[in-house]
C-alpha positions as CSV (number, residue, x, y, z in Angstrom):
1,X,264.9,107.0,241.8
2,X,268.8,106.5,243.3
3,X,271.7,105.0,242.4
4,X,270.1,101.6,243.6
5,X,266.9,101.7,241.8
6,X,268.9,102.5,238.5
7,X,271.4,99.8,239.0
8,X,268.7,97.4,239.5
9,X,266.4,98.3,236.2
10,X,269.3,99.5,233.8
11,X,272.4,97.4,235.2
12,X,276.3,98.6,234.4
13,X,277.0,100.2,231.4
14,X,276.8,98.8,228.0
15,X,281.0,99.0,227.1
16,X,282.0,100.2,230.0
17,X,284.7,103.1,230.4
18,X,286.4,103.0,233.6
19,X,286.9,106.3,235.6
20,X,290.2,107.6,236.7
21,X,289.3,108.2,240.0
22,X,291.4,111.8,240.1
23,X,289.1,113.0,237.4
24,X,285.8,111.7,238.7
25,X,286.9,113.4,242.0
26,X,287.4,116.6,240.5
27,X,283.8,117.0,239.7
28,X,282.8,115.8,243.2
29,X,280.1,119.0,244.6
30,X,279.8,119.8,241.1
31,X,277.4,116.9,240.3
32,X,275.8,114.5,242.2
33,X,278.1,112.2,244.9
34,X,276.8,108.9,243.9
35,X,277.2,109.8,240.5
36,X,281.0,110.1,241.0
37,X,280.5,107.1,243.0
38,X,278.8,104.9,240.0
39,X,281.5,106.0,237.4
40,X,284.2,105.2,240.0
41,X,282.7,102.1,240.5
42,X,281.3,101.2,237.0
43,X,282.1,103.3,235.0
44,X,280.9,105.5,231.9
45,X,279.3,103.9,228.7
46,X,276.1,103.1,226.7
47,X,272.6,102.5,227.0
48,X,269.5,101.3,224.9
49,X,271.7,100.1,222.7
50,X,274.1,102.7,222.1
51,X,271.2,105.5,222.1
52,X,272.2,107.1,225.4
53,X,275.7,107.4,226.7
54,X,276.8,108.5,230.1
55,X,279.8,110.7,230.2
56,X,282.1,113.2,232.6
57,X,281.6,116.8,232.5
58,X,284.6,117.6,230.4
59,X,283.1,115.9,227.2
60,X,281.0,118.6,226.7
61,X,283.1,121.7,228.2
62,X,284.3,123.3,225.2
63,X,281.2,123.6,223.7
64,X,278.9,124.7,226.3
65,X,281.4,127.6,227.2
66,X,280.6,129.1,223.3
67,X,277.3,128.0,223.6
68,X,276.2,129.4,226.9
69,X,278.4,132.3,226.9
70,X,276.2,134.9,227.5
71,X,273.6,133.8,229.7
72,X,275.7,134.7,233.3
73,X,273.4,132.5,235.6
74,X,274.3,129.6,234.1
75,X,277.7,129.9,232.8
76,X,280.1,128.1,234.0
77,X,277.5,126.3,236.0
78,X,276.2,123.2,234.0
79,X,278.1,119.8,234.4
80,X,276.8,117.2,231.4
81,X,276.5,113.7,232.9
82,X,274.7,111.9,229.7
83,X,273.8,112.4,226.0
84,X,271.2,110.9,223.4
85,X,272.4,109.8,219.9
86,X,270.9,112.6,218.7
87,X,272.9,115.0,221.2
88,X,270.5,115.6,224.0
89,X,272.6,116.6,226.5
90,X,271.2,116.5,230.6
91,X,273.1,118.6,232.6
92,X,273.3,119.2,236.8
93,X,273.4,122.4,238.0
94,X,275.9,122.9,240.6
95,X,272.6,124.1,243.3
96,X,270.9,120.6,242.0
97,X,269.2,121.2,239.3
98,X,268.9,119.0,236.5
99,X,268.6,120.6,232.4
100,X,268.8,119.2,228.9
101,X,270.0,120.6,225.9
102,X,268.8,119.8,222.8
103,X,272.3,121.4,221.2
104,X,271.9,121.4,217.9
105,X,268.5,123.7,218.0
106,X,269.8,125.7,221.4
107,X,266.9,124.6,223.9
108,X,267.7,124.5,227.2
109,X,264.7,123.1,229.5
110,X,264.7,123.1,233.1
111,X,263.4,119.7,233.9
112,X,263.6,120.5,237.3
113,X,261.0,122.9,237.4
114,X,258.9,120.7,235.3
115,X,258.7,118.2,238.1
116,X,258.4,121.3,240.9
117,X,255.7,122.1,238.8
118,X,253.4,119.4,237.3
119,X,249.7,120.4,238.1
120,X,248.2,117.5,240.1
121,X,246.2,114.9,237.4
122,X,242.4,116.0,236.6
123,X,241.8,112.1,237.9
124,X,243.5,112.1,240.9
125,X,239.9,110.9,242.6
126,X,240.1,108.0,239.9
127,X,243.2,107.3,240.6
128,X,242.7,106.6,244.4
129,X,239.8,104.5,243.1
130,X,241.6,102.2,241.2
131,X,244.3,102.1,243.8
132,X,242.1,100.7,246.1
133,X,243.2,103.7,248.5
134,X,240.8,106.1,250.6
135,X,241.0,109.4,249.2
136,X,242.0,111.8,252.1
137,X,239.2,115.0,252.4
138,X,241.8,117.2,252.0
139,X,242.5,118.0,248.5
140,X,246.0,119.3,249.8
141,X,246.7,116.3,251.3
142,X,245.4,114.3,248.7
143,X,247.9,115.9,245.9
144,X,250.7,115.7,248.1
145,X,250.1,111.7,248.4
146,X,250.2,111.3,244.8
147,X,252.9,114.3,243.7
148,X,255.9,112.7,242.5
149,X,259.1,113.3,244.9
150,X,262.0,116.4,243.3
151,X,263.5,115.3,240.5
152,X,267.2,113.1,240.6
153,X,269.7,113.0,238.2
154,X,268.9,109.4,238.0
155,X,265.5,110.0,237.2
156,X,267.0,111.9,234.0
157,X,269.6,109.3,233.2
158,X,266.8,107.3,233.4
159,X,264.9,107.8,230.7
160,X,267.8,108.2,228.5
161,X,268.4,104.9,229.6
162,X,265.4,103.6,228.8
163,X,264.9,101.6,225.0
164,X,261.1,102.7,225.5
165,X,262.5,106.5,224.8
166,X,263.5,105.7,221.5
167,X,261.1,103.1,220.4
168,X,258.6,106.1,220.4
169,X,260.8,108.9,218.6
170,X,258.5,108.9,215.0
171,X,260.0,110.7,211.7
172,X,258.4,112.4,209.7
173,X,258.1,109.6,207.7
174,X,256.1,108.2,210.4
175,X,258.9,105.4,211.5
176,X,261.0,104.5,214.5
177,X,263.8,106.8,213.9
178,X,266.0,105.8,215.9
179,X,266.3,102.5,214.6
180,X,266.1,103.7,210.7
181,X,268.6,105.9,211.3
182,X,271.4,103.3,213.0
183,X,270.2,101.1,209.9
184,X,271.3,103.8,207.8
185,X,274.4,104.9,209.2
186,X,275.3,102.3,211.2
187,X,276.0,102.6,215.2
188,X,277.6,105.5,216.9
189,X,280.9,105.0,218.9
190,X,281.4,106.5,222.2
191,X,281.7,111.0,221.6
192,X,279.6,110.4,218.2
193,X,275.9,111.0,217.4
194,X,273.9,111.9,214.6
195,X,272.8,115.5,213.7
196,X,270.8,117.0,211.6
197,X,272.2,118.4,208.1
198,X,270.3,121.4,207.9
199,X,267.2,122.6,210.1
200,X,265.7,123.5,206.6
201,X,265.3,119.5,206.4
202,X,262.5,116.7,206.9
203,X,262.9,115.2,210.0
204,X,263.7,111.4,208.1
205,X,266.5,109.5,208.3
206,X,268.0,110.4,205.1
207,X,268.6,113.9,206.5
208,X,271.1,112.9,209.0
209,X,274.7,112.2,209.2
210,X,277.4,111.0,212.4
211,X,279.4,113.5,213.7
212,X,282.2,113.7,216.5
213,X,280.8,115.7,219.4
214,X,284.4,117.7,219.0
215,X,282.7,119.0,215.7
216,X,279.3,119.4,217.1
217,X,280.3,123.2,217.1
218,X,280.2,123.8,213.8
219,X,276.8,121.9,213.1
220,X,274.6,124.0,215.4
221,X,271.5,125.2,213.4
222,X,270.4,128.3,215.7
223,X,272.2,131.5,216.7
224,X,270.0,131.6,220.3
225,X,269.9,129.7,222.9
226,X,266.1,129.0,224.4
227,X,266.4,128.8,228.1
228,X,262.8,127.8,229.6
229,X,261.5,127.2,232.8
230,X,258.3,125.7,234.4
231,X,256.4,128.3,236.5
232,X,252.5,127.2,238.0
233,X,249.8,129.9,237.2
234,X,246.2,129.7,237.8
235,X,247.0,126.0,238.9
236,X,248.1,125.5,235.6
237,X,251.4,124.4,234.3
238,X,253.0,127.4,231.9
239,X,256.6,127.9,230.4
240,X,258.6,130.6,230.8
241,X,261.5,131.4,228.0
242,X,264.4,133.4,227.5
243,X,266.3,133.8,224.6
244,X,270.5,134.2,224.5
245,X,272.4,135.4,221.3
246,X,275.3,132.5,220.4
247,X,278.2,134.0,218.6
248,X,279.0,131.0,216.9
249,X,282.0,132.2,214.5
């Protein structure tokens, strides 16, 4: 997906925030250039009805530098470009790679080597089949045909964007949460989301309040930060974790 495609299915932002174009610059060859492009353009603001938000880099500064601290190859190094409600965070990588952060609980997940490293479908014959398209002989050949292209940041963004994300986010409770959580709360405003009051709680809606992502730093309910990767093994997808202290106080 580009800039183009996500235009085209998603649209401008919901309560758009224009840009300054000095500070979108200053993250030009940190993130993407279309990126700084779109929020020049059209600017930052909400999706799915105020479930995903995109934002500049320094929204999120303060708290990745405590958060990510001491892990040295990516300190320093992750730009946030959106967030979820509940405080996903996707990140670029200055070399291109995209993360998300699940902030409250510290995982960190490569999504880029998820995508590098989806195993090609046990169907893929079927697949061609249904198609209508001639298998090629060589299985090689056949995988790469089908493989999905290296992951964008607007393939991220996009399913952040997307109200299907959230329509299949189930509690505990076995409902929508999303939605029984804005009915509980009420809607977030742009730099709010809703967190989790202790990790020692049901995933429902009652267990959740709004918070200002300023204050996110003081709601985090792990000392580590889980950094995992995609690696291919046997022809099978595996992950691949590291864990990071987080001095937190």
């Amino acid at each position: 997906m580009n800039k183009e495609d996500f235009l085209e299915i998603f649209g401008t932002p919901e309560t758009s925030q224009l840009v300054d174009r000095n500070l979108a610059e200053r993250f030009r060859g940190l993130v993407p250039d279309d990126l700084v492009d779109f929020w020049i353009d059209h600017g930052i603001g909400a999706y799915a009805g105020s479930f995903y938000r995109l934002c500049t880099p320094d929204t999120f500064y303060p708290l990745l530098s405590r958060l990510l601290a001491n892990i040295p190859t990516l300190r320093g190094k992750l730009h946030a470009v959106g967030y979820s409600a509940f405080g996903v965070v996707d990140l670029c990588h200055e070399n291109g790679r995209i993360f998300s952060f699940d902030v409250q609980f510290g995982a960190l997940t490569d999504q880029t080597s998820r995508r590098d490293n989806e195993p090609p479908p046990h169907d893929i014959a079927d697949l061609y089949a249904l198609a209508g398209i001639e298998m090629p002989a060589s299985h090689e050949e056949a995988v790469s045909r089908i493989k999905l292209g290296p992951l964008s940041v607007w393939d991220e963004l996009a399913i952040g964007a997307s109200p299907e994300t959230y329509r299949n986010y189930i509690g505990e409770d076995g409902r929508r949460l999303p939605s029984e959580v804005m009915k509980l709360l009420g809607p977030i405003s742009a730099n709010q989301i809703y967190i989790l009051r202790s990790a020692e709680l049901e995933n429902i809606p009652a267990s959740y309040v709004k918070t200002d992502i300023r204050d996110l730093l003081d709601n985090i309910l792990s000392e580590t930060v889980s950094v995992t990767e995609f690696i291919t093994e046997n022809g099978m997808q595996n992950t691949h974790a590291e864990i990071f202290p987080v001095q937190l106080r």
